[in-house]
CHARMM internal coordinates of N, CA and C (Angstrom, degrees):
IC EDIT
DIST 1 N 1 CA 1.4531
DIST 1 CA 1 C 1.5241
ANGL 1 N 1 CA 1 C 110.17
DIST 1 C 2 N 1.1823
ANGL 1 CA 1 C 2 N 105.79
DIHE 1 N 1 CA 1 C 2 N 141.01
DIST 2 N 2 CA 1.3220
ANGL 1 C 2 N 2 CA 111.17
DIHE 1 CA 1 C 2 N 2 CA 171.87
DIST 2 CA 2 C 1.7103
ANGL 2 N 2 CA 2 C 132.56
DIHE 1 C 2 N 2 CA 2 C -72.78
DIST 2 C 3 N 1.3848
ANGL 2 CA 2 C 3 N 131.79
DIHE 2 N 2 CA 2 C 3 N 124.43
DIST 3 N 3 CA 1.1953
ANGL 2 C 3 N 3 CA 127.07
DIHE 2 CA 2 C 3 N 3 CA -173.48
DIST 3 CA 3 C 1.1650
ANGL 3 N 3 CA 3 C 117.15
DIHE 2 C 3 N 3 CA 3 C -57.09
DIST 3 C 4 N 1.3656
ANGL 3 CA 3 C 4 N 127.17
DIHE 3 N 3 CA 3 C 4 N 140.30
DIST 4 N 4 CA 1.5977
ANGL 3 C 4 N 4 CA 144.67
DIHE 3 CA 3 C 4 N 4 CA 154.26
DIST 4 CA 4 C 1.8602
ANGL 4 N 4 CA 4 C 106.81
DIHE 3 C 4 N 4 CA 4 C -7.23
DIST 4 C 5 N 0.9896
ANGL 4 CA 4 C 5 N 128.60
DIHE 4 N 4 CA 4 C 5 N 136.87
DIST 5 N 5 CA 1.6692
ANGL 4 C 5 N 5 CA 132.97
DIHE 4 CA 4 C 5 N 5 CA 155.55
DIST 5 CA 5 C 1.5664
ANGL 5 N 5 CA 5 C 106.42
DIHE 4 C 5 N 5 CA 5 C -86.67
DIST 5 C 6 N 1.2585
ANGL 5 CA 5 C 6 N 122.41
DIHE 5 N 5 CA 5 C 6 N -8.96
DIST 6 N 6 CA 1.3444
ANGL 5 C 6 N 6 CA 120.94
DIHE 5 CA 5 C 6 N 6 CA -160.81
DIST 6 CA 6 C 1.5651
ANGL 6 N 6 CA 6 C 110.34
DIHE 5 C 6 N 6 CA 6 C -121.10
DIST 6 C 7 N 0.9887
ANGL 6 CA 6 C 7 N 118.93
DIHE 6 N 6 CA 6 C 7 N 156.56
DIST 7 N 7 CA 1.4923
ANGL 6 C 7 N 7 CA 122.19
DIHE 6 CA 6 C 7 N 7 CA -153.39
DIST 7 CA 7 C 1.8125
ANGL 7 N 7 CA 7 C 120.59
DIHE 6 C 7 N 7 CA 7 C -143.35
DIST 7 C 8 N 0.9650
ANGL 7 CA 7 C 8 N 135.54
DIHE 7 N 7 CA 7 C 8 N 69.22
DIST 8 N 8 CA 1.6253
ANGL 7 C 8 N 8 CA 126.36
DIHE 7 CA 7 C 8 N 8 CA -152.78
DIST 8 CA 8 C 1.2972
ANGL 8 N 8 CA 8 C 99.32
DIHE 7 C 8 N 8 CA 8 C -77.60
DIST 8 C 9 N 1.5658
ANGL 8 CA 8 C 9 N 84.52
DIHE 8 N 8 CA 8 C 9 N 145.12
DIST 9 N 9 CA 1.2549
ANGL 8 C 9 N 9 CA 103.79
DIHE 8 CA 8 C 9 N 9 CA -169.12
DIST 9 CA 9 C 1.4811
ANGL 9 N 9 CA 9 C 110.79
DIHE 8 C 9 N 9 CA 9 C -128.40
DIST 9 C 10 N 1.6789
ANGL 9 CA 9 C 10 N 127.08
DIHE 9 N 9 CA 9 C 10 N 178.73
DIST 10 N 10 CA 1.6618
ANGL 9 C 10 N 10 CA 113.43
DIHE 9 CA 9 C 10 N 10 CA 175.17
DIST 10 CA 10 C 1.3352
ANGL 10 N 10 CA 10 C 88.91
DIHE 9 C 10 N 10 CA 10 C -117.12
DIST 10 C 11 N 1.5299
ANGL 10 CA 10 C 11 N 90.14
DIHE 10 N 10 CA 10 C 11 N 155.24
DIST 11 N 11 CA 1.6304
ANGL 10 C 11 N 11 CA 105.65
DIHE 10 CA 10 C 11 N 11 CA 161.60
DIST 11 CA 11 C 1.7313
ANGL 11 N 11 CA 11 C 102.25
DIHE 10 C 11 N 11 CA 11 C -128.55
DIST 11 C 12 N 1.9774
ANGL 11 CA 11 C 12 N 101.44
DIHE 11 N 11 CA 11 C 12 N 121.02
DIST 12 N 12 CA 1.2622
ANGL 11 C 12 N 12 CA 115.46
DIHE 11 CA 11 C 12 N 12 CA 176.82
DIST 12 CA 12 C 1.2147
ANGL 12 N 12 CA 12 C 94.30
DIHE 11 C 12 N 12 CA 12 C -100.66
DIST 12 C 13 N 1.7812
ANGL 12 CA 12 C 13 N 89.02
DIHE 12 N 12 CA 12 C 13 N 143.58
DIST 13 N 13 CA 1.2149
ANGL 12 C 13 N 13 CA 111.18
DIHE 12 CA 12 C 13 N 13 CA 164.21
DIST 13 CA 13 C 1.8568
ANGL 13 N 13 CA 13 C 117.81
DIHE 12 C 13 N 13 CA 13 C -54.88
DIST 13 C 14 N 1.4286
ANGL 13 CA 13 C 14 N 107.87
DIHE 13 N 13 CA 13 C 14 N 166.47
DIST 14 N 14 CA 1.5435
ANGL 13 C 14 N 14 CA 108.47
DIHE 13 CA 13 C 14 N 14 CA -166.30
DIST 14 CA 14 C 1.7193
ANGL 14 N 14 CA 14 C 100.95
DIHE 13 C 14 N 14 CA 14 C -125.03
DIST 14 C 15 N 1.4278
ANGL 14 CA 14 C 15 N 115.17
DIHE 14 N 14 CA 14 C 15 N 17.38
DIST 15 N 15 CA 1.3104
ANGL 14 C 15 N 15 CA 126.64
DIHE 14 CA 14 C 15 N 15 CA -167.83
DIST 15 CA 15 C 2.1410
ANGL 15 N 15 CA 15 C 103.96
DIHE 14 C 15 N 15 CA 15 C -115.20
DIST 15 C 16 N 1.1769
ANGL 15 CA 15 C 16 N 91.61
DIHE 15 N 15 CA 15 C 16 N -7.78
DIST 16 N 16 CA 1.2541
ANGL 15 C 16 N 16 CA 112.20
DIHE 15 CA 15 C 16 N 16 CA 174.32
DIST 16 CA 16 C 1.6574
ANGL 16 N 16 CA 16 C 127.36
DIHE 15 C 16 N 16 CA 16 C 61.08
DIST 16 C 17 N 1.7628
ANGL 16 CA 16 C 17 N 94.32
DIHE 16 N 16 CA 16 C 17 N 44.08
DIST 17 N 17 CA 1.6270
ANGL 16 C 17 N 17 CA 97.82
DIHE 16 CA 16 C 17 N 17 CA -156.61
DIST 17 CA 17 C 1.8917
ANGL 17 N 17 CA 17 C 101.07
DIHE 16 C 17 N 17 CA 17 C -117.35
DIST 17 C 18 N 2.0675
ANGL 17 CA 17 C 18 N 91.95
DIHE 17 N 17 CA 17 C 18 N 18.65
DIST 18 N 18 CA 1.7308
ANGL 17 C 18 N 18 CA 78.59
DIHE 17 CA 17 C 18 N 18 CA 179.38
DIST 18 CA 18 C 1.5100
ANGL 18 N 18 CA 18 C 113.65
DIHE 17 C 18 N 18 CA 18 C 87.79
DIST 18 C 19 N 1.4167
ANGL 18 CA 18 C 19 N 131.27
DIHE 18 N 18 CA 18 C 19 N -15.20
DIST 19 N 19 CA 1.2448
ANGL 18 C 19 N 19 CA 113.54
DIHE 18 CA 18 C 19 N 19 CA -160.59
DIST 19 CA 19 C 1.4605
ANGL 19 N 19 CA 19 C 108.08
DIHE 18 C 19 N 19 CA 19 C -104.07
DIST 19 C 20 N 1.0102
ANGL 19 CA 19 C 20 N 128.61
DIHE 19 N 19 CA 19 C 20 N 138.73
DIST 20 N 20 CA 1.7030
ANGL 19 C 20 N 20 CA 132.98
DIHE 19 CA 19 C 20 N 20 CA -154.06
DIST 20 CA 20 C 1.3892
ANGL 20 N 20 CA 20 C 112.64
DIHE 19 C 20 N 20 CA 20 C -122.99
DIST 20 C 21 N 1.3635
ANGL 20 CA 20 C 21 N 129.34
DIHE 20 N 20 CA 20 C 21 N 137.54
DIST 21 N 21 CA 1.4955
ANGL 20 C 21 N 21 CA 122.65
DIHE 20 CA 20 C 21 N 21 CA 163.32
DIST 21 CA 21 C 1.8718
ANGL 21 N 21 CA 21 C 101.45
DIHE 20 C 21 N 21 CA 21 C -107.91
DIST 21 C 22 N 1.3065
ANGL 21 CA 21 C 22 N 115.00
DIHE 21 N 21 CA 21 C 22 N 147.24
DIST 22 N 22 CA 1.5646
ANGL 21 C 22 N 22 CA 113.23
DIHE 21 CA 21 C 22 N 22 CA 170.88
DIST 22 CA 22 C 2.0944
ANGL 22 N 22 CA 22 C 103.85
DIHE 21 C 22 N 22 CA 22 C -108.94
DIST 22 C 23 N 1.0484
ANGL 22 CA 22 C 23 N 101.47
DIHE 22 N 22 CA 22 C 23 N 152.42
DIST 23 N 23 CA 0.9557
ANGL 22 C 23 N 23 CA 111.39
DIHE 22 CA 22 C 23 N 23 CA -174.87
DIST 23 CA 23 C 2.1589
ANGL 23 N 23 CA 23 C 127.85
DIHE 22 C 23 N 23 CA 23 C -163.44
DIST 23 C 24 N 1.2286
ANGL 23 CA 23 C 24 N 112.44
DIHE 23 N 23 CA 23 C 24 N 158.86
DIST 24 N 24 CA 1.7537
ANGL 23 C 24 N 24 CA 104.24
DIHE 23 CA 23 C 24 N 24 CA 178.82
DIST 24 CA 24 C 1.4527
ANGL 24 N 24 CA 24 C 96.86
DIHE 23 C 24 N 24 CA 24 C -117.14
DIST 24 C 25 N 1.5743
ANGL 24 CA 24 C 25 N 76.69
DIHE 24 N 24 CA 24 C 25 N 132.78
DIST 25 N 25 CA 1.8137
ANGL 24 C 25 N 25 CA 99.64
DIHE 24 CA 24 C 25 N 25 CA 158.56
DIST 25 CA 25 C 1.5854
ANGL 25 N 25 CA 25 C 114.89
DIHE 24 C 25 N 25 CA 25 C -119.26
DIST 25 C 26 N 1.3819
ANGL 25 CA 25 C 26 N 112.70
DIHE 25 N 25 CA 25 C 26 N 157.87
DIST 26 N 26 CA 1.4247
ANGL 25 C 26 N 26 CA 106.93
DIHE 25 CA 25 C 26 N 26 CA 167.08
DIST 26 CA 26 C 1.5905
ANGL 26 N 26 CA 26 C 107.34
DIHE 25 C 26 N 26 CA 26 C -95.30
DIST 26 C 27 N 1.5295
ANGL 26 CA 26 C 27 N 129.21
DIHE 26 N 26 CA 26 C 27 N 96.62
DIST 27 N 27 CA 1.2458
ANGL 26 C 27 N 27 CA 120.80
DIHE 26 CA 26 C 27 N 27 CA 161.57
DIST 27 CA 27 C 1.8725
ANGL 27 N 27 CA 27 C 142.91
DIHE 26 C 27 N 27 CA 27 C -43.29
DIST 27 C 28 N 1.7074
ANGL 27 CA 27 C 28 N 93.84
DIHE 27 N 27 CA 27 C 28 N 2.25
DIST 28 N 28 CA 1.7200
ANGL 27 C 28 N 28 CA 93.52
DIHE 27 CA 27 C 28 N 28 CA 173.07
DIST 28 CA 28 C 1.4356
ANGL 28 N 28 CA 28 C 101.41
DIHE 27 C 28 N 28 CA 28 C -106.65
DIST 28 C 29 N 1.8450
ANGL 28 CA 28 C 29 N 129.77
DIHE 28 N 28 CA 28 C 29 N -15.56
DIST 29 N 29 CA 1.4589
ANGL 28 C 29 N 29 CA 120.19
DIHE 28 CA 28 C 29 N 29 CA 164.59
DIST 29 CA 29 C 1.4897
ANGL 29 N 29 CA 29 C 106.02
DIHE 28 C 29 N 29 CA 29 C -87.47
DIST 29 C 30 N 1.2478
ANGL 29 CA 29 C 30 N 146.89
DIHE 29 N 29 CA 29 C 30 N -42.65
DIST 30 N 30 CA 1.3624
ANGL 29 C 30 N 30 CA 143.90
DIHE 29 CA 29 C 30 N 30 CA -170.31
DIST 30 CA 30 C 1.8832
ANGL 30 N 30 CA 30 C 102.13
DIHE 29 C 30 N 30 CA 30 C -104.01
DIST 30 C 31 N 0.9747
ANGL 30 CA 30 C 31 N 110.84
DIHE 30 N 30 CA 30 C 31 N 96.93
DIST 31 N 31 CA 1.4384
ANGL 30 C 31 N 31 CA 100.52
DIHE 30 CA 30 C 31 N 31 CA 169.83
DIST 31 CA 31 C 1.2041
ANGL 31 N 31 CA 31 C 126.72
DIHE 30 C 31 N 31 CA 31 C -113.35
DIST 31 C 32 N 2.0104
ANGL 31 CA 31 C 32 N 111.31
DIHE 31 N 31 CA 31 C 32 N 24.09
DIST 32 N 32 CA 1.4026
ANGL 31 C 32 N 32 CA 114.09
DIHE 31 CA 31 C 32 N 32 CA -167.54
DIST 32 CA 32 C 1.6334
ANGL 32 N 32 CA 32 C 81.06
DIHE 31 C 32 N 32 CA 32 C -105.20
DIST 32 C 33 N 1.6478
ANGL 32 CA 32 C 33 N 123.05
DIHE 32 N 32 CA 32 C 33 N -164.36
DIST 33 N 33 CA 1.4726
ANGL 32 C 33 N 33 CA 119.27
DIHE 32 CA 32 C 33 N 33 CA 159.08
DIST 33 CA 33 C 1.1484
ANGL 33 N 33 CA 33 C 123.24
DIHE 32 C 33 N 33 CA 33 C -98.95
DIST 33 C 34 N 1.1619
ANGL 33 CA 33 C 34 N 126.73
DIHE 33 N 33 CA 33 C 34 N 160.09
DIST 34 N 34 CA 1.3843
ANGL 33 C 34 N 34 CA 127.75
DIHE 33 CA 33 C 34 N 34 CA -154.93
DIST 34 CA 34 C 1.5059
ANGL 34 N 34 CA 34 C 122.05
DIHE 33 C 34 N 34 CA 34 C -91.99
DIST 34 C 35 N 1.0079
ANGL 34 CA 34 C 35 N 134.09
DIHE 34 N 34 CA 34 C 35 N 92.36
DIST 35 N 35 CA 1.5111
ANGL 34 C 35 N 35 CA 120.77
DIHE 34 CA 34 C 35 N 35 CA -160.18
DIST 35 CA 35 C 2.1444
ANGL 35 N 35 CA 35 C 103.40
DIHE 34 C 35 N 35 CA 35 C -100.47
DIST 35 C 36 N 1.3124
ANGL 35 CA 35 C 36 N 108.00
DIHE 35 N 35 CA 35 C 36 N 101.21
DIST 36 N 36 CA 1.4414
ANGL 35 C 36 N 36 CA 100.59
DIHE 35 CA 35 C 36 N 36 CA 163.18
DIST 36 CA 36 C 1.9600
ANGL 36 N 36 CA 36 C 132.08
DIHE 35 C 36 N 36 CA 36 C -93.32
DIST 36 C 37 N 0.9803
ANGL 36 CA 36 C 37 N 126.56
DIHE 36 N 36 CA 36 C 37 N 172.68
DIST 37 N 37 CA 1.7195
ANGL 36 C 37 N 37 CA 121.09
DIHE 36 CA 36 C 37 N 37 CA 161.67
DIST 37 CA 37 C 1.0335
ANGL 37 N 37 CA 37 C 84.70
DIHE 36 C 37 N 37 CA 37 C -110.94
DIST 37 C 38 N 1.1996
ANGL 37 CA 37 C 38 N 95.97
DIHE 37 N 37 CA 37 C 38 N 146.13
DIST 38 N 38 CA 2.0053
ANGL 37 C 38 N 38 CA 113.51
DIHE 37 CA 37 C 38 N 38 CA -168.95
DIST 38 CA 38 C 1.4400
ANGL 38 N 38 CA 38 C 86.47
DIHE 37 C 38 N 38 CA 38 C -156.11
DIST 38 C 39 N 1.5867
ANGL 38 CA 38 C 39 N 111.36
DIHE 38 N 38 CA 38 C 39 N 160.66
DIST 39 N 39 CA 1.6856
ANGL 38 C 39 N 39 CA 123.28
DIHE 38 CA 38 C 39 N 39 CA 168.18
DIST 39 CA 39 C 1.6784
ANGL 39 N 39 CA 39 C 108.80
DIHE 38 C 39 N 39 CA 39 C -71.75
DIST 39 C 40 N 1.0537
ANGL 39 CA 39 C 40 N 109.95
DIHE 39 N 39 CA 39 C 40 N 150.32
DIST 40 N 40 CA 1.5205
ANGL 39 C 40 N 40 CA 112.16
DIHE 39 CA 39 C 40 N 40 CA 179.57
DIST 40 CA 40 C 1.7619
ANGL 40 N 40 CA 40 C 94.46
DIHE 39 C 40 N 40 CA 40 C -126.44
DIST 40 C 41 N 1.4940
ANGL 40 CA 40 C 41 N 117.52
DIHE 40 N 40 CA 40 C 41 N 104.40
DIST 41 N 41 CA 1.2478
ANGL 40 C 41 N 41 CA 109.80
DIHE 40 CA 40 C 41 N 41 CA 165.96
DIST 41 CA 41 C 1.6200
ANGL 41 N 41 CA 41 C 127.09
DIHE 40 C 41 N 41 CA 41 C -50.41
DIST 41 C 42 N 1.4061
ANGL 41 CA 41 C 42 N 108.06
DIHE 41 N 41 CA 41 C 42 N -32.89
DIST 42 N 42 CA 1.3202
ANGL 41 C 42 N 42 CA 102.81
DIHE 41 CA 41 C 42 N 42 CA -171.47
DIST 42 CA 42 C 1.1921
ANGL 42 N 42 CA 42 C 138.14
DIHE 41 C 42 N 42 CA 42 C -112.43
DIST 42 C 43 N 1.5542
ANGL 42 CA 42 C 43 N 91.31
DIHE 42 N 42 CA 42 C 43 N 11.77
DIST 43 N 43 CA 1.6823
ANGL 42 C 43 N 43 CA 112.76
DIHE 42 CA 42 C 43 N 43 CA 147.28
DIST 43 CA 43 C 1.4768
ANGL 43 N 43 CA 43 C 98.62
DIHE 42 C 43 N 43 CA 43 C -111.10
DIST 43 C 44 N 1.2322
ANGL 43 CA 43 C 44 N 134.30
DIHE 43 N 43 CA 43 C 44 N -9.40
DIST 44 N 44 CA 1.4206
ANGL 43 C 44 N 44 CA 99.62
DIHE 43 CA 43 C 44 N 44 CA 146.09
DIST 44 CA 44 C 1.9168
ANGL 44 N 44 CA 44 C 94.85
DIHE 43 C 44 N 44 CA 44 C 104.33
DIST 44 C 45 N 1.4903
ANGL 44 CA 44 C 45 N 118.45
DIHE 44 N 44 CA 44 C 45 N -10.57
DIST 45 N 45 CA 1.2509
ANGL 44 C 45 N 45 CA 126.18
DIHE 44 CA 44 C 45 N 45 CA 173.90
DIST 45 CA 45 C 1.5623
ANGL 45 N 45 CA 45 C 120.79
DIHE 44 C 45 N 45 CA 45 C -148.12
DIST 45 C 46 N 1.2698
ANGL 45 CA 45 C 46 N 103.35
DIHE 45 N 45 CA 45 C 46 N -177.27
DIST 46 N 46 CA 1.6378
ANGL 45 C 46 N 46 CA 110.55
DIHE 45 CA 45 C 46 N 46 CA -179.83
DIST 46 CA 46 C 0.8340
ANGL 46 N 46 CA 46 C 117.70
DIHE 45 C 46 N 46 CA 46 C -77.10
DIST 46 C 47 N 1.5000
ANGL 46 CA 46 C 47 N 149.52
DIHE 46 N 46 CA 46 C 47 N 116.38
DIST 47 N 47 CA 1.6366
ANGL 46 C 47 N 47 CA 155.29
DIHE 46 CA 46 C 47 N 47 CA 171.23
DIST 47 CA 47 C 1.3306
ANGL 47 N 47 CA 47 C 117.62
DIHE 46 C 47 N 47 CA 47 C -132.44
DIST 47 C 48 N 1.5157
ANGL 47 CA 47 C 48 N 119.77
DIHE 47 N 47 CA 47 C 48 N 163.67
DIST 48 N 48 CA 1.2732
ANGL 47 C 48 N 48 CA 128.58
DIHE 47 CA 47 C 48 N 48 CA -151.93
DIST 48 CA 48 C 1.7653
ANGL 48 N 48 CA 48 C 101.28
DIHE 47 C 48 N 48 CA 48 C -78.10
DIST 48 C 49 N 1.3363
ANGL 48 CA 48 C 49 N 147.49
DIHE 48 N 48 CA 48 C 49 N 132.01
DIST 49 N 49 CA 1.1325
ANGL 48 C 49 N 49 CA 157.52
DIHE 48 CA 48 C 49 N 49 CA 159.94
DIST 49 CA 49 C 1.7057
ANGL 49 N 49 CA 49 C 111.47
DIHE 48 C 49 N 49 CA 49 C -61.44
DIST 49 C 50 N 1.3311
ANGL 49 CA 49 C 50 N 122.32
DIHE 49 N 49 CA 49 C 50 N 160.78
DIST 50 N 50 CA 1.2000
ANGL 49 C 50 N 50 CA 114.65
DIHE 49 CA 49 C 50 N 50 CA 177.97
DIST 50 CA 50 C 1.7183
ANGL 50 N 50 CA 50 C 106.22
DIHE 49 C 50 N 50 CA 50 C -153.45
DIST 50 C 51 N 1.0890
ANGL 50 CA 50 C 51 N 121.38
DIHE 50 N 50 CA 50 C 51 N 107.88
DIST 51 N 51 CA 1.3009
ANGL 50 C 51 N 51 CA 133.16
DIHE 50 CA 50 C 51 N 51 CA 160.36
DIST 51 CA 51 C 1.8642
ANGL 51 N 51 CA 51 C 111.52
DIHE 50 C 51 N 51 CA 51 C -11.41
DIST 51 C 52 N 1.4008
ANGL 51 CA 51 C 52 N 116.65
DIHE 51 N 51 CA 51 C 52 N 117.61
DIST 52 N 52 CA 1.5379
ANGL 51 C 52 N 52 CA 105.84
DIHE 51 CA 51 C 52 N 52 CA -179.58
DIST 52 CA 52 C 2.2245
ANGL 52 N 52 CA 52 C 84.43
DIHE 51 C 52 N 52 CA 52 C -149.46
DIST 52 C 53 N 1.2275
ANGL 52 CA 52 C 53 N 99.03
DIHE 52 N 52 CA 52 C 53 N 140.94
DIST 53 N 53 CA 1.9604
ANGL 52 C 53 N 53 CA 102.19
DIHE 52 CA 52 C 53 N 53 CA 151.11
DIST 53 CA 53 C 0.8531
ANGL 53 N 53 CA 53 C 104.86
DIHE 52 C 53 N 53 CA 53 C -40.13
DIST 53 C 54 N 1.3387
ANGL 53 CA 53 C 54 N 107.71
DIHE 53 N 53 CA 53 C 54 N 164.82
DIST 54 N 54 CA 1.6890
ANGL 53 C 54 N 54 CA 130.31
DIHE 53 CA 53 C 54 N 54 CA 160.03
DIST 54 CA 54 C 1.1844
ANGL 54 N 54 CA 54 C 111.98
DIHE 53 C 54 N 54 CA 54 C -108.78
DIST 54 C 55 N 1.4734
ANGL 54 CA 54 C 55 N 109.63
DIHE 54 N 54 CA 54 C 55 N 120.28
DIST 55 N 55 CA 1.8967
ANGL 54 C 55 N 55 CA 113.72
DIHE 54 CA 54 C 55 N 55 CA -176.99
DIST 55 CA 55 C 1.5490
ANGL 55 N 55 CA 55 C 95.62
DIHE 54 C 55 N 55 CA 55 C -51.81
END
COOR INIT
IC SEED 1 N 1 CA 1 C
IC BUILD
């Protein structure tokens, strides 16, 4: 069988409160990092996400 094209990845928060989204990218169409605004429950607002591995 052929391997996955897709690759999950985390997106940390940039507010520095720990809070994480997981998510797949295909690393041979996007090969820069991924920066989203996403809600941050625990600051309580929208802030910029930041591409990190998954331990």
């Amino acid at each position: 069988m052929a391997k996955p094209s897709t690759v999950k990845i985390r997106l940390v928060s940039t507010a520095d409160t720990g809070y994480f989204y997981v998510t797949k990218k295909n690393p041979k169409q996007m090969t820069e990092k991924l920066t989203v605004r996403k809600y941050d429950p625990k600051a309580r607002k929208h802030v910029e996400f930041k591409e990190a591995k998954i331990k």
